[in-house]
C-alpha positions in Angstrom: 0.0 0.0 0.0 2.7 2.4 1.0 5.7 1.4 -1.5 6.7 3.0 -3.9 6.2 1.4 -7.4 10.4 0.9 -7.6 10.5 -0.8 -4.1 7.2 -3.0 -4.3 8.1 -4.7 -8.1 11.3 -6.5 -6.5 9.4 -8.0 -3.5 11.5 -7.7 -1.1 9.5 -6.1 1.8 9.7 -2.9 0.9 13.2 -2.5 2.0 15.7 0.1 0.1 18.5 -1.9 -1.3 21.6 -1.7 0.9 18.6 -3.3 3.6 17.4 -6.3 1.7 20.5 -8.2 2.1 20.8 -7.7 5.6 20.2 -10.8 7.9 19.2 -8.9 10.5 16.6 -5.8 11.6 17.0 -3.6 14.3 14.5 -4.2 17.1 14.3 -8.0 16.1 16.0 -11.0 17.7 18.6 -12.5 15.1 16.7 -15.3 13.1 17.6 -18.9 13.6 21.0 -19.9 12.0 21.9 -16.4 11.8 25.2 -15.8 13.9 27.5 -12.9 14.7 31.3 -11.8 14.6 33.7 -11.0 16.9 34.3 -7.2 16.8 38.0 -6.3 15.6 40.4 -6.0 18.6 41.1 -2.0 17.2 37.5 -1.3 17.2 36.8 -2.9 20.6 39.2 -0.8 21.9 37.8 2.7 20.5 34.1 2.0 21.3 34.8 0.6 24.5 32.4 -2.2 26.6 29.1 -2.6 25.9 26.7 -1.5 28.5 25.8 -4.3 30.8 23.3 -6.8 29.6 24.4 -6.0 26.0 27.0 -7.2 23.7 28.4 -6.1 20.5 29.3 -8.4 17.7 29.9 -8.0 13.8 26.7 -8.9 11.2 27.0 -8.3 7.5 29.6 -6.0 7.6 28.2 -3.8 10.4 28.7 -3.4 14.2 25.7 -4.5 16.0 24.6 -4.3 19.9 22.9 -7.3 20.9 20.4 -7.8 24.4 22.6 -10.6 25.6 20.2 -14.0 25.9 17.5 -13.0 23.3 19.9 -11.7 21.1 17.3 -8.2 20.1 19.6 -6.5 17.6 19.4 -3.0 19.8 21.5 -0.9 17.8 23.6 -0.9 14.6 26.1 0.9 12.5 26.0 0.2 9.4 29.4 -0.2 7.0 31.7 -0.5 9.3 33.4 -3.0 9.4 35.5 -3.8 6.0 
């Protein structure tokens, strides 16, 4: 109903194109099979520790915070990791 023409034709949710090949959403839990990096010791040490009850790990080429247990993707950023 509310995609536009270009987005609805390739069936894909609605989602813009850098978003379709994500495995993930934000404010989902991963999917099953769907599993996560380790973030790169350089970057670990620039963004610090994850607040408590959260963790961050690497999906699809992007930093991700996960709620540790039900594994909600919280927060992302996307590109960042090469």
């Amino acid at each position: 109903g509310k995609c536009p023409p270009g987005l609805a034709k390739k069936g894909n949710g609605c989602l813009p194109p850098g978003q379709a090949k994500k495995r993930y959403v934000v404010g989902q839990p991963l999917g099953r099979g769907v599993t996560y990096g380790p973030v790169p010791p350089e970057l670990s040490v620039r963004i610090g520790r994850p607040p408590d009850g959260y963790l961050y790990g690497t999906l699809d080429g992007d930093l991700v915070k996960l709620a540790i247990g039900t594994l909600l993707v919280v927060d992302a950023i996307d590109g960042l990791i090469n």
